[in-house]
Phi, psi and omega in degrees: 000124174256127187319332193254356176269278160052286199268328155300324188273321154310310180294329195275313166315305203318301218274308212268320177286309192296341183246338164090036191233155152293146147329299184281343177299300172334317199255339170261004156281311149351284171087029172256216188244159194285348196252351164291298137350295205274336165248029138255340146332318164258016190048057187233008214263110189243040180253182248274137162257003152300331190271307162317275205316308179314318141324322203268310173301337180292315195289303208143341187298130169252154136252137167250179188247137178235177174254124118279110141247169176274143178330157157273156168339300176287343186276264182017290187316334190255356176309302165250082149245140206241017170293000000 
């Protein structure tokens, strides 16, 4: 299981129970499948993230991509100067 779908998925239950809805109510506003629903809830879901998203988007939900990376050499310096 992976945490960050995990976690996306946690969010999505939340959102989705709050709203009074089924799992099939869910997928047909979606318009994915009740067992598509059910592993990304659970974070086991390993098809298309065009398909989360339409989920995410059916709930009120965007997802975006953020970038991590680590600092360079030359950033580090200004990380810990304690002037």
């Amino acid at each position: 299981m992976n945490p960050f779908l995990s976690a996306i998925g946690t969010m999505l239950i939340k959102e989705r129970k709050a709203r009074k809805l089924t799992q099939i109510d869910a997928c047909h506003a979606a318009g994915i499948s009740r067992r598509e629903i059910y592993q990304i809830e659970k974070g086991i879901f390993t098809g298309s993230i065009i398909k989360v998203q339409n989920y995410a988007m059916s709930l009120g939900f965007s997802l975006t991509l953020e970038i991590k990376r680590r600092p360079t050499l030359d950033e580090l310096d200004g990380l810990f100067d304690e002037n």
